[in-house]
N, C-alpha and C positions, 0 to 999 in steps of 0.2 A: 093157387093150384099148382101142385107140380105131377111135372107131364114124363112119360114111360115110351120110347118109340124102341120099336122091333119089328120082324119080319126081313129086313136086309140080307143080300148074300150076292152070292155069284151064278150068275143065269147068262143063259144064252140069246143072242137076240132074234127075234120074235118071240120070244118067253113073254110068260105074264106073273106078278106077284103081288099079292098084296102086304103093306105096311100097316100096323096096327101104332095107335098112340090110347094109350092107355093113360087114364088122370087119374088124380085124387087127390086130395083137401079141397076137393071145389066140383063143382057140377060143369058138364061140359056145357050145357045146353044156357048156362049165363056167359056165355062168352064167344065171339068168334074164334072159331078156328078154320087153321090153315096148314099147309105145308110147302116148305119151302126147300129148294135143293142147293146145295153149293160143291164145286165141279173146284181140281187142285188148281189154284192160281187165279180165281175168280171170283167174282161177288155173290153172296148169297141172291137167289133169286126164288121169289114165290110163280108153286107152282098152280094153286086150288086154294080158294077159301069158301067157306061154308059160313052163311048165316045163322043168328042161333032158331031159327024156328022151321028152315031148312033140314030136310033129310038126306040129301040124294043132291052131288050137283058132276055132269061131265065140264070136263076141262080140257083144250089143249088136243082133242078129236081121241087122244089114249086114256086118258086119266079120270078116275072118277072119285070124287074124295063124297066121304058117307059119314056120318054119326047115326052111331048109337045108344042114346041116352040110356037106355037099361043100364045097360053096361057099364057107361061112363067112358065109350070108347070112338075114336075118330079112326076114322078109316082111311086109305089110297090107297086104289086098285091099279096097278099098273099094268098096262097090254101094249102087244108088239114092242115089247123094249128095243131101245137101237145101243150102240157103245155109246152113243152121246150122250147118254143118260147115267152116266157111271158117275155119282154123286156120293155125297152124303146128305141125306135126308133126312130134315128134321119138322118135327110137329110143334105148333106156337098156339097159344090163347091170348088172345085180345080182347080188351076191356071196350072200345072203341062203340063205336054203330056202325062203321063203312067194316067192309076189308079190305085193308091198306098193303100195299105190294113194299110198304118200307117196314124191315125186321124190326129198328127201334121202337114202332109203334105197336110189337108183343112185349105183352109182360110179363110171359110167361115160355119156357122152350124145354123144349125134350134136348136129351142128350146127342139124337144125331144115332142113324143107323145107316150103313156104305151098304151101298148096291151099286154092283161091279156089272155090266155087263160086256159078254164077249162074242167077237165079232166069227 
C-alpha cells in the first residue's frame, strides 16, 4: 500500500485542522493504521491508531483519527492546537493485530505533512 498525507500548514493556536492520508495499491481497512508526529531533534512519536474494523477513535482529549473505507482515506482531526504540536506528521499502515507506538513495526508510511502552529 502506498500512503498520500496532506492537510498541513500554518495555524494558530486554538485552531483546529484536519489531516487526510489518502492510500492506494491496498485497502485501508486490512491494516492498522496510525499517525505519528515527529517535532525537530526528536523521536518520532505516535499520536492515534485505529483498528481495522474501528471507525472513529479520540486520542490524547484533542485528537481524533477516522477511517474512511469508501474512500480509502484515514483521517486526524486536530483541535485546540498548542505550538507544541508544531510537527511533522505522518500516516503508517501496519500489518500487525496490536497498534504498536514503535514506527518499525509500519510497513507502510506517507511522506510527512508539517503543521506549524503559532503562538
Amino acid at each position: 500500500v502506498q500512503l498520500q498525507a496532506s492537510g498541513g500548514g500554518l495555524v494558530q493556536a486554538g485552531d483546529s485542522l484536519r489531516l487526510s492520508c489518502a492510500a492506494s495499491g491496498g485497502t485501508i481497512n486490512n491494516y492498522i493504521m496510525a499517525w505519528f508526529r515527529q517535532a525537530p531533534g526528536k523521536e518520532r512519536d505516535i499520536i492515534a491508531g485505529i483498528a481495522r474494523s474501528v471507525q472513529k477513535v479520540s486520542a490524547q482529549g484533542r485528537f481524533i483519527i477516522s477511517r474512511d473505507n469508501a474512500k480509502n482515506t484515514v483521517y486526524l482531526q486536530m483541535n485546540s492546537l498548542k505550538p507544541e504540536d508544531t510537527a511533522v506528521y505522518y500516516c503508517a499502515a501496519g500489518e500487525g493485530e496490536w497498534i504498536a507506538s514503535t514506527p518499525d513495526l509500519y510497513a507502510a508510511w506517507g511522506q510527512g505533512t508539517l503543521v506549524t502552529v503559532s503562538s
